[in-house]
N, C-alpha and C positions, 0 to 999 in steps of 0.2 A: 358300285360306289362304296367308298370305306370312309365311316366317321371319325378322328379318332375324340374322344369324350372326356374331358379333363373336370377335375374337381379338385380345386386348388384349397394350397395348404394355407391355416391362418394359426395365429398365435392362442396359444389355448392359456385360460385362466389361472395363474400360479396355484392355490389352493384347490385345484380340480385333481381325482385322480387318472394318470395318463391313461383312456382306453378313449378307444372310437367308436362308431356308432356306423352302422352303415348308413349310406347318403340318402336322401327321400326324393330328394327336386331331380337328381340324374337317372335315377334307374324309373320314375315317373316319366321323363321326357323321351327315355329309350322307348318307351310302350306306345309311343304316336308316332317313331318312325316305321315307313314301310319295311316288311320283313325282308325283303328283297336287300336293303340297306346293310352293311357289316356294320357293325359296332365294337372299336378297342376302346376301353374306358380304362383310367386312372385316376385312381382319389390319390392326392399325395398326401394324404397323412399315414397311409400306409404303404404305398407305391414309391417308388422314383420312378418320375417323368422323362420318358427318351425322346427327346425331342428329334430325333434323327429315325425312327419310326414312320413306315410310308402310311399317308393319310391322304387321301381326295380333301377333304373339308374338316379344320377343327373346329368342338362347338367348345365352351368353356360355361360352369355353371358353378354361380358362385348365388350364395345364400344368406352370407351375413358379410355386414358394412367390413369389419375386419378382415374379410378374403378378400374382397373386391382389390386392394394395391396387387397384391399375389396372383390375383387373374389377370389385369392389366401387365404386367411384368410378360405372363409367361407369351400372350396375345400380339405384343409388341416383338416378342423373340421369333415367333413362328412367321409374322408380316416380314422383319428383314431377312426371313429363308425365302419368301416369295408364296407364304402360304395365306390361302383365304381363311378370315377367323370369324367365325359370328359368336357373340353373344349373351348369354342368358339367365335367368334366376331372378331370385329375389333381390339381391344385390344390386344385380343389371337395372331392376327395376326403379332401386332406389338411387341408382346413379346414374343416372340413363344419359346425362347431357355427355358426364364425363367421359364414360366409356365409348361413346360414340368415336372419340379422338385416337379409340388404343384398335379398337376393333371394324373389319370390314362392312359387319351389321349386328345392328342389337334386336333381340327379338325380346319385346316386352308384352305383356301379360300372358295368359295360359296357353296353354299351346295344342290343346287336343282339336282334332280336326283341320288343323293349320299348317304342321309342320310340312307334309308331301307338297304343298306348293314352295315351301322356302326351298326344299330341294330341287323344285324341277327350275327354281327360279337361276338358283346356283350353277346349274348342269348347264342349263342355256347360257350362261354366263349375262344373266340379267337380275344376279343377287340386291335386293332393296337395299339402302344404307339404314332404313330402320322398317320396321313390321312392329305394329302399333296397335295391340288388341285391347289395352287397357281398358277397363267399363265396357267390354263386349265380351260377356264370357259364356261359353260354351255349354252344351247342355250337359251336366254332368254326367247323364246316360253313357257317354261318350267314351268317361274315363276307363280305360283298359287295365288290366293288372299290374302289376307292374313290372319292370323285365328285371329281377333278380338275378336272372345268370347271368347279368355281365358282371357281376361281383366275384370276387375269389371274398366270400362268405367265412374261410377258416381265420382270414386275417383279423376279425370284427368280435376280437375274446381279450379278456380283460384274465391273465395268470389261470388262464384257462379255462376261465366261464364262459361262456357265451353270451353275447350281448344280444338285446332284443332285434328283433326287424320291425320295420317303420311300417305302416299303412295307416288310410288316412278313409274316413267313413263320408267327409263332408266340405264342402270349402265358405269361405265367406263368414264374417262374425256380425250378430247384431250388436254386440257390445261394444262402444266405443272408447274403450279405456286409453287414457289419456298418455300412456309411453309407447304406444301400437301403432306400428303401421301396417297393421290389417286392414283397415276398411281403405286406404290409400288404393292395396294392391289386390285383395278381394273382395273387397266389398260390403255395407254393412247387410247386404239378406241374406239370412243363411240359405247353402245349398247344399241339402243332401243328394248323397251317391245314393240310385238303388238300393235298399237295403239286400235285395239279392244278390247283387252284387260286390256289395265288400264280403258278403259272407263264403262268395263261395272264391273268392282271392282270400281269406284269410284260411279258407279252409286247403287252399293251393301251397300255402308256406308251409314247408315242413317244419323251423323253428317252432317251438310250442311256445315261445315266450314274444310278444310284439307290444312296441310300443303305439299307440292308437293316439295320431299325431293333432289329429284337429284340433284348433283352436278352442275348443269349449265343446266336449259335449251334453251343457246343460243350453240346450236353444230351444228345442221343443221338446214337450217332456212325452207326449204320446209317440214320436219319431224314439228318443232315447229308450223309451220302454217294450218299444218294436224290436230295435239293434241288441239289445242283452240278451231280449229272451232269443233272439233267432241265432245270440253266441252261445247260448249254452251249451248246445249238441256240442261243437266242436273241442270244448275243454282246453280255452288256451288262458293261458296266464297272462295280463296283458296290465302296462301301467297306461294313463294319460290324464289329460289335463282336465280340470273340473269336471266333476259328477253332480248335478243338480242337487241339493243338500231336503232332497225327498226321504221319507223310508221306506217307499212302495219302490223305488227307483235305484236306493241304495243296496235294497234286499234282492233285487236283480241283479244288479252290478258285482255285487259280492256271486252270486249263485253261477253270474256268465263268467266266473273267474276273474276280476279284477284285483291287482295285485298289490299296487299302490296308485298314488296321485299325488300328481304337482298340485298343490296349493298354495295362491297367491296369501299370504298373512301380512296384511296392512297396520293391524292393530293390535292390544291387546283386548281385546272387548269379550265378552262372554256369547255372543255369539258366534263371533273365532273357536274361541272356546269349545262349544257346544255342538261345532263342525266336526270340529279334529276328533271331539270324541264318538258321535256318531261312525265316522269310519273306521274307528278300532271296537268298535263293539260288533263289526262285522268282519272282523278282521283284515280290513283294508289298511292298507299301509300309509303314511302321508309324508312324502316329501313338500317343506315348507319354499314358496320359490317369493325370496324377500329382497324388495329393492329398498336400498339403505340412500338417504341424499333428498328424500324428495322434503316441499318448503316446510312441512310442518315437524321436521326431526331436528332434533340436536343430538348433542353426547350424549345428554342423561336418558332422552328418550330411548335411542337404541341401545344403550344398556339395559333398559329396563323391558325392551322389545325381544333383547337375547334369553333374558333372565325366564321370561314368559316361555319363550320357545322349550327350553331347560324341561320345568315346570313340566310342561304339555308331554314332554317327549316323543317328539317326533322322530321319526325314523331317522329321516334324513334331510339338513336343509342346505338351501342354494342362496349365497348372498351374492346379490350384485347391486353396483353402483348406478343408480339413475343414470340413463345414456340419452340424449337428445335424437337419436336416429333421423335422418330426412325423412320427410312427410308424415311426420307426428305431430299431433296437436300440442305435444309439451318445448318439441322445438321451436314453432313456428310460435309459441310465447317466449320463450326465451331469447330468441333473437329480436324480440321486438326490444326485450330488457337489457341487452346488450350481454347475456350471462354466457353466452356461447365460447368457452376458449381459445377453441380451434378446430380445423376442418382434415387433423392428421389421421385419418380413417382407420390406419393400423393402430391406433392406440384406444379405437369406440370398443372394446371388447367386455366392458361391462366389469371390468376391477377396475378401471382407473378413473378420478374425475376429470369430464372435459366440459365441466362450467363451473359456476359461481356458483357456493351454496346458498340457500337464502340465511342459515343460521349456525353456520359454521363456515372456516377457511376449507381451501381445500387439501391442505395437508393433512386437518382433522379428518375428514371423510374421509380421506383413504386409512387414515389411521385404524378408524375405526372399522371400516371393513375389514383389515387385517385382522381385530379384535374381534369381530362375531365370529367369522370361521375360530379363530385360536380358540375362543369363551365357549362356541357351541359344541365342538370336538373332543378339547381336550388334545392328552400327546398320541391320542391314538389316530386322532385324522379320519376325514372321511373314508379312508379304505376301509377300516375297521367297519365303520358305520354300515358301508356297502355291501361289503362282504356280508353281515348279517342279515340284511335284506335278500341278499342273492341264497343264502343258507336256507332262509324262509320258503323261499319259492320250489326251491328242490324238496325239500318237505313235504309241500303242496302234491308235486309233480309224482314223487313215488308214493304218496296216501291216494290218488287218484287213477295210479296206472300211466302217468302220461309222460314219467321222466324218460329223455333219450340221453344215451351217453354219448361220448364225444365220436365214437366210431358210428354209430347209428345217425346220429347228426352230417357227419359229412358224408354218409350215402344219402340221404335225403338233399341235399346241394348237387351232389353230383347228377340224381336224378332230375333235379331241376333246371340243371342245365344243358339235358341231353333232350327237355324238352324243348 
């Protein structure tokens, strides 16, 4: 049998600079099919899709509300060639009624341990119209590494850099922060992987540089202080999202290599404060990741929330617009307010408003986000800002022995896919 594997293109955020990332949800779900299965995979943000391409079964995985029209599109194109299509993601998850209508079957929630029945179910010609694991999830023992070689890896460089690789230590968040649909789709327990386990997948990626994707790794601090010290042997340079704002936890974090970190910055308060600078005293890096729109902002506040950021000097921040996403607690209030605009799913991408501010129009909010990225930048743009981040790390890389160049880098890809 031959998969072919799609990861459909979506509209990327105008103040962003154009690089890709390699995909986490497809090269994740390649690792639960049986090895016996072929696999052709295409992400189109770097690929063009041949849809005339021979394929037994397309699967399509889409991740974010903005791809989901572009998955449906491509879904609907392959049903009137006469091909069967299922599918899946985060996306899928969150749109589960609609996509039902584009595709043959939807496979929602995790898929480890499950997929060889969707196949044999396909092969019989007795494919479900849905596979429904939601709130049944799997034991994360389960999760296998991930199948990187179905990536052409040289495509995933930004003017030559190389961009990080995705792995992922844990699934599930206890937090239930109020614009997420994590605990909808994983759940509020946290579930760690093995710690033997990620480490010796991250010690399998030959990239030296990965972004470590989980949801928060400040959930349990004796798990978080187990996972740095058993990264340190390895020596990789890695960003991700929260670090528990410990200094016994920070001082590992910095020692297993951590490069930077997303930080959510809601305020200006001195404990914000007091974060950010903790992580540059370790020389950790901090990407500020700030949503602009929610009830308690207006103008003057986020101006005086950019002015802050300034101040602080952050490496690098990411502003987006309060998004209602399905199955959030902020939409499911918002629709009771009546504040919801619209349900045009290509335009939820997180620059544009799709509701009612509580204390501004909506031409102001978008104005204004136009105005943090311009305020916090300047005429150099995030590139500039990136680039020095990226400058840092290679730093790093040859003060430790660990920098590869671009020709040692793709012999390690190639040898990864000859695995």
């Amino acid at each position: 049998m031959k998969i072919k594997l799609i990861y459909p293109k979506w509209p990327k955020m105008p103040n962003q600079p154009r690089f890709h990332l390699p995909p986490h949800g497809p090269v994740c779900f390649a690792a639960t099919v049986p090895a016996e299965v072929k696999i052709s995979f295409t992400d189109e943000h770097v690929q063009t899709l041949d849809f005339n391409e021979s394929a037994d079964l397309i699967m399509i995985s889409c991740m974010l509300t903005c791809q989901i029209p572009r998955g449906w599109e491509i879904a609907d194109t392959y049903r009137r060639m006469g091909k069967k299509v299922i599918m899946g993601g985060i996306a899928v998850n969150l749109h589960a009624e609609e996509s039902m209508t584009h595709a043959d079957s939807v496979f929602l929630g995790e898929a480890e341990g499950r997929t060889e029945q969707v196949l044999l179910d396909f092969e019989r010609g007795v494919l479900k119209p849905v596979y429904d694991f939601r709130n049944d999830f799997p034991d994360t023992a389960l999760i296998k590494p991930a199948r990187r070689d179905i990536l052409d890896r040289e495509l995933y460089n930004y003017r030559g850099v190389q961009m990080v690789d995705l792995v992922h230590a844990s699934r599930g968040c206890r937090f239930k922060c109020f614009p997420c649909c994590t605990p909808y789709l994983g759940g509020c327990k946290f579930r760690p992987r093995p710690i033997e386990n990620v480490i010796e997948e991250m010690a399998g990626i030959s990239n030296n540089r990965l972004f470590v994707v989980d949801n928060s790794l400040a959930q349990d601090d004796q798990w978080e202080k187990d996972l740095f010290k058993a990264m340190i042997p390895l020596k990789k340079k890695w960003v991700s999202h929260p670090i528990k704002d410990d200094p016994e936890i920070l001082d590992l974090a910095a020692e297993a290599g951590c490069w930077y970190v997303y930080q959510a910055i809601v305020d200006t308060s001195e404990v914000i404060r007091q974060r950010i600078q903790r992580y540059k005293e370790r020389g950790i890096g901090v990407e500020g990741t700030i949503i602009l729109g929610t009830d308690d902002q207006d103008v003057d506040s986020i101006k005086r929330l950019v002015d802050f950021l300034k101040e602080e000097e952050l490496d690098l921040a990411e502003f987006t617009i309060l998004t209602p996403f399905p199955h959030t607690p902020i939409r499911e209030q918002m629709l009771k307010d009546g504040r919801v605009l619209h349900n045009d799913w290509i335009r939820y991408t997180g620059a544009e408003t799709v509701f009612k501010p509580a204390r501004m129009s909506v031409d102001e909010l978008d104005t204004m986000h136009q105005y943090a990225w311009d305020e916090f930048y300047g005429p150099g743009g995030k590139e500039l800002a990136m680039g020095k981040l990226y400058m840092s790390v290679i730093q790093k890389e040859i003060a430790d022995g660990t920098y590869k160049s671009p020709r040692l880098r793709r012999e390690g890809w190639k040898s990864e896919r000859r695995k």
